[in-house]
N, C-alpha and C positions, 0 to 999 in steps of 0.2 A: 241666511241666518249667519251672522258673525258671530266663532267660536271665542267663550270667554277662555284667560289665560291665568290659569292657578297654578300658584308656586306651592308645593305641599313641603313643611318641613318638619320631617318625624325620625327620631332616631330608633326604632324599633323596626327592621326589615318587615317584616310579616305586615303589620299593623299599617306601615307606608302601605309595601304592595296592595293590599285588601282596599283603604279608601283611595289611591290611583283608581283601579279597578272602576268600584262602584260609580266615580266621577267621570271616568270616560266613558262607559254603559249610558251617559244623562249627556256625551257629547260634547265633556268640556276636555281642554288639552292642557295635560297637566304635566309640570317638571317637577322633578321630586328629587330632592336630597336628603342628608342625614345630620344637618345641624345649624346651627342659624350661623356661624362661619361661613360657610356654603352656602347658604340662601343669601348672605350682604353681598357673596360675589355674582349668584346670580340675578341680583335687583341692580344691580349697577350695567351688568349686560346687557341686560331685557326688561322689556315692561310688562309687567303681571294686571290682574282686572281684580287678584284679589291671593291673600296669601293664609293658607291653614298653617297654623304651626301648635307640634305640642308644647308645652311649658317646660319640664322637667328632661332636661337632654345635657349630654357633654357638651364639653368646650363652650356655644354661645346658648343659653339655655332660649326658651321664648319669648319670656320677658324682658331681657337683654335684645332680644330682638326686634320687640315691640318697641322698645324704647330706641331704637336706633331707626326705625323705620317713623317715628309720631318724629322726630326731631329732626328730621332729613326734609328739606325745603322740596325736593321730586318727588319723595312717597308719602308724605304726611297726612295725603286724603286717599291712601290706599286703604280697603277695610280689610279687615285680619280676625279671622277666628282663631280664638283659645281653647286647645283641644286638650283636655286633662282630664283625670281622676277625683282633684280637690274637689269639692261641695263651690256651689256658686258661690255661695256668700263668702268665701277665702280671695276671691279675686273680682269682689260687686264693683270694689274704686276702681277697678281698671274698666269695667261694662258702661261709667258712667258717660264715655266718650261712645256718640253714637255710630264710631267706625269701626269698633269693636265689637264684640261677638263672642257666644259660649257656649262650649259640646264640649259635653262631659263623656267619659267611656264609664263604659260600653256604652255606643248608639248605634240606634239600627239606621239601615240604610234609609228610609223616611226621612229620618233625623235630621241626618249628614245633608241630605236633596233638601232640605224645609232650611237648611239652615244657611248653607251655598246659597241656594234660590233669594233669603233673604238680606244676608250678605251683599247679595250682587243686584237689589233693587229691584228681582224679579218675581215679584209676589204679586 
């Protein structure tokens, strides 16, 4: 079985560690930082299979992220969930690209697994 490689970017410690956690429990191997600053440095070091990031963060928020990752000729076919509090429908134009993805919080651990799983083509 080849482990997939998820780049988690979440600036709230607790909320990081908790889906780390759950994501390695499902045997994925996950690097986790605290802001999409930090995640552009670690997509240019390493290749990821798939990156979660929340929306609403210092410094590079996720949407800034998103958009530097869809315009980057190496990560442009990376898929990326949008892990927020907004209501879908505040961020539907962004879901309209099928490499994108949506977890709202609180989600339970089902959730997070149905949603990775579908993220990563494995449904």
């Amino acid at each position: 079985m080849i482990t997939k490689r998820i780049l988690l970017v979440e600036d709230e410690i607790n909320i990081r560690f908790n889906i780390k956690t759950m994501l390695e429990i499902e045997f994925y191997d996950v690097v986790d930082v605290q802001d999409g600053s930090d995640a552009l440095i670690k997509l240019e070091e390493e290749n990821y299979d798939l990156v979660i990031t929340d929306i609403m963060m210092n410094n590079l928020g996720g949407l800034e992220l998103l958009e530097h990752i869809r315009t980057n000729e190496k990560l442009a076919q990376l898929p990326v969930i949008l892990v927020t509090a907004k209501p879908e429908k505040e961020v539907s134009d962004i879901l309209d690209d099928p490499l994108n993805f949506y977890l709202g919080k609180p989600f339970s651990f089902d959730n997070l697994i149905a949603t990775v799983n579908s993220a990563l083509g494995n449904n």
